[in-house]
Each structure stands twice: as structure tokens, then as C-alpha cells.
Phi, psi and omega in degrees: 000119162273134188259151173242111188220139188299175189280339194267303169232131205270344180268023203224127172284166175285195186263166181283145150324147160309312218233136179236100192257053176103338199275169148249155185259139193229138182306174179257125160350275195299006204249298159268022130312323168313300166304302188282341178291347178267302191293330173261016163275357174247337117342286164303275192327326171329276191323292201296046173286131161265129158153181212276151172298199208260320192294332199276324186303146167253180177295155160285145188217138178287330187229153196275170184274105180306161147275172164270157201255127147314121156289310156274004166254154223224142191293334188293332190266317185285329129344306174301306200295318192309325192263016180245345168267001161249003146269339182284004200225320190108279187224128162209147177304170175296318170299286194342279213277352160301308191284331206272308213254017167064069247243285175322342184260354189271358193105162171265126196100357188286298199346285174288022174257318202289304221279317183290331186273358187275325199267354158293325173283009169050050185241302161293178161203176197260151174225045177066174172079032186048036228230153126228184177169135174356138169266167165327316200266018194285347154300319184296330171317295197261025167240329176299143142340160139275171204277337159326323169274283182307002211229330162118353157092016169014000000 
């Protein structure tokens, strides 16, 4: 018995030809090339998804993960630290003196909170152009401890 079977479903024989002259009738060549060449690019793309694997995913999170914001220094300390590196540099832009007193690790918005109280306390001054440098009062700075010192070194 001859089996014949379509490209789609492999348990159905295929139809018979009208007219048969002895040959079996067979798809055209480039027709199943075709085919196999689409299962085994849908095969490959299967595996070859890019991003991280199943294994690598963490739990889900509504927010991505902070560091935690020190508590115990206080914009009073971190002012200080601002007037104690714009007396050593002089005149500095606003990033500058962000990156020079390491700003990114204290949280978000202490910079400018630190920056306003050091220049309410006149230990800065704005010194226009997004610029500062040492205020009138930048001695009450540099005669106090650091707060590691005045605090007992928490």
C-alpha cells in the first residue's frame, strides 16, 4: 500500500493525483524546502529569544530597589561637607560639587536640600552661572569637627 502524506497533516493520506502514470506524485521540490526551512527557523527563534533567562529573573517589584538613605546624617552635615570642599576647589559648577562630595549616594533631593542650607547659613554663596564658592561665614565650618567627630563616630 502507498502512503502518501501532506505537508500539514502527517496521519491523512495525501489525495490521490487525477491522472498517474506510474511516477508518485510529489510536492515541488522548492515547496518543501520551504516548509522545512519555516519549522526550522521557528525552531531556532524558539530557543534564541534574547533577554535574561528564567532562571536569572528575580521576584517582581513595583519599585525598583534604593539603597537606603542614611538617617543619621542630617543637611546640617552634609552642608558642611559642601563648604568643606568649596573651600578646598574654590569656585565650583553645581555637577562638579555634586560628584566632588559624592552626592548620588545620600539620596534623592538631599543635594539640594544640603546646598540650600549651607547657603542659608552663608558657609556658600551662589556665585552666578550655576557656580559656587565659600561664603562670608565658611570659618564656623572649618573650626567645627567633622560630625564623625563631634558625634562620637556613630
Amino acid at each position: 500500500m502507498d502512503h502518501r502524506y501532506t505537508d500539514t497533516e502527517r496521519d491523512t493520506p495525501a489525495r490521490q493525483p487525477e491522472h498517474d502514470s506510474g511516477e508518485q506524485a510529489r510536492a515541488p521540490l522548492p515547496r518543501r524546502i520551504a516548509d522545512v526551512t519555516q519549522d526550522v527557523t521557528r525552531d531556532v527563534t524558539r530557543r534564541l529569544r534574547l533577554g535574561p533567562s528564567a532562571g536569572a529573573t528575580g521576584p517582581w517589584s513595583p519599585m525598583p530597589e534604593l539603597s537606603p538613605v542614611r538617617e543619621d546624617i542630617t543637611p546640617e552635615d552634609e552642608g558642611r561637607t559642601i563648604a568643606r570642599v568649596l573651600h578646598q576647589h574654590s569656585v565650583l559648577s553645581a555637577d562638579r560639587l555634586n560628584m566632588l562630595v559624592g552626592a548620588r549616594a545620600w539620596g534623592p533631593g538631599r543635594f539640594h536640600q544640603a546646598l540650600a542650607y549651607a547657603l542659608q547659613r552663608r558657609w556658600i554663596r551662589n556665585s552666578g552661572h550655576g557656580t559656587f564658592s565659600p561664603g562670608p561665614r565658611i570659618a564656623e565650618v572649618l573650626d567645627a569637627p567633622p560630625a564623625e567627630q563631634r558625634d562620637g563616630g556613630r
